[in-house]
Residue, then its C-alpha position, 0 to 999 in steps of 0.5 A: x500500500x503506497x502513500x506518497x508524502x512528496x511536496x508536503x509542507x508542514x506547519x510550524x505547530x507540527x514540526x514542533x510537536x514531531x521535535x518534542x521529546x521530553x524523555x530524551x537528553x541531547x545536546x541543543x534541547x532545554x531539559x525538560x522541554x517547554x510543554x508542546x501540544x502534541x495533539x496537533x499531530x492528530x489532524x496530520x496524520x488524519x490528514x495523510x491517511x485520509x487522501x488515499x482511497x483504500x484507507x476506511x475513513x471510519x479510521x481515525x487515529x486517536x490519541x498520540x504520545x511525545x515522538x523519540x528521535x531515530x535521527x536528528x538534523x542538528x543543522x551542521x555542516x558535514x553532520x552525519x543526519x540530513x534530516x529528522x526522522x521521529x517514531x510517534x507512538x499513539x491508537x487508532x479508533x473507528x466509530x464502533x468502539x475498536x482501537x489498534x495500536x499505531x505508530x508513525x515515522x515521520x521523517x522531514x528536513x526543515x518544514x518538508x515531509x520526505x518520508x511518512x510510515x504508519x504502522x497500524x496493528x501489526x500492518x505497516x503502510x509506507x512509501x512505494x519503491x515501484x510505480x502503481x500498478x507494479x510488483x515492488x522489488x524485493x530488498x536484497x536488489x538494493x544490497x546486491x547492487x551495493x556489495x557487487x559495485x564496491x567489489x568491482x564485480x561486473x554481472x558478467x562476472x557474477x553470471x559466469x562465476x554463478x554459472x547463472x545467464x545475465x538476465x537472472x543477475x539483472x533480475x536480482x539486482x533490479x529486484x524483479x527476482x527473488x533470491x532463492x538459496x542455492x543462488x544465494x549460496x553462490x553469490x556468497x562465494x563470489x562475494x567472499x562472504x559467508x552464506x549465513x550472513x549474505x542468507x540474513x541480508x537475503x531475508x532466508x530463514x532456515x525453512x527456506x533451505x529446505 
């Protein structure tokens, strides 16, 4: 399920209620905090849930609790975070009476939203890699590509070390395939990396092997 967050300002009032961490010490931050109203998120996040047409508009979430900070953009040059990302804990409700438990990640570099994640019950709804309409890739593309071009190994390379055809190894790093374990197996050894760990990164479990 795909929610698009691009182009999306926010209030001075959120941003304030996203920055209130009141259980958490860290360099820039009065502690305690001066009381902020965090309530204000509750519109917010309605407000995302509600623009997109499989969302059951007798949903609305309920209560929220202060955020706590995954990543923090102290505005320094050089400084290892760009932006803010908060993980707001808090309840949905619908009309009749049922609740689940939500929570929000919520990231944003000044006052734009680049990156929004809710988590409802045990269902979790975040931004779309792929366009509509079309299957997401799966995430072992992104990590392949990534340990394949800092080792210097072509999909020539990899496809004939694998005695895979080059399509198969497009398709891995594309996402378009999935990383079955025997492949995995072979890609560990040409990687230089043990099987168990390139099987982790992979998402296989021991049931997978079988």
């Amino acid at each position: 399920m795909a929610i698009v967050v691009a182009d999306r300002t926010l209030s001075l009032e959120v941003i304030a209620a996203l920055r209130y961490w009141p259980d958490v010490i860290w360099g820039g931050q009065k502690h305690p905090p001066d009381p902020v109203d965090v309530t204000v998120l509750l519109p917010f996040f309605n407000g995302v849930l509600q623009e997109f047409a499989w969302w059951n508009r007798d949903w609305k979430v309920r209560e929220v609790e202060p955020g706590l900070p995954l990543e923090i953009d102290t505005g320094h040059q050089g400084g290892p975070a760009r932006f803010t990302e908060v993980s707001v804990p808090g309840t949905v409700g619908s009309s009749g009476g049922e609740s689940l438990p939500f929570v929000a990640k919520v990231g944003f570099a000044g006052d734009q939203l680049i990156r929004f994640q809710a988590k409802i019950g045990d269902v979790v709804l975040g931004p779309s890699v792929a366009p509509a309409g079309q299957l997401e890739p799966h995430p072992f593309a992104t990590v392949l590509t990534g340990l394949m071009d800092l080792r210097g190994i072509p999909v020539k390379v990899m496809a004939r070390e694998t005695a895979r055809s080059m399509s198969t190894i497009h398709l891995l790093r594309s996402g378009r395939h999935n990383p079955e374990p025997l492949l995995v197996e072979e890609i560990a050894r040409v990687l230089g990396m043990s099987e168990a760990d390139v099987r982790v990164i992979a998402g296989l479990d021991d049931d997978r092997r079988r």
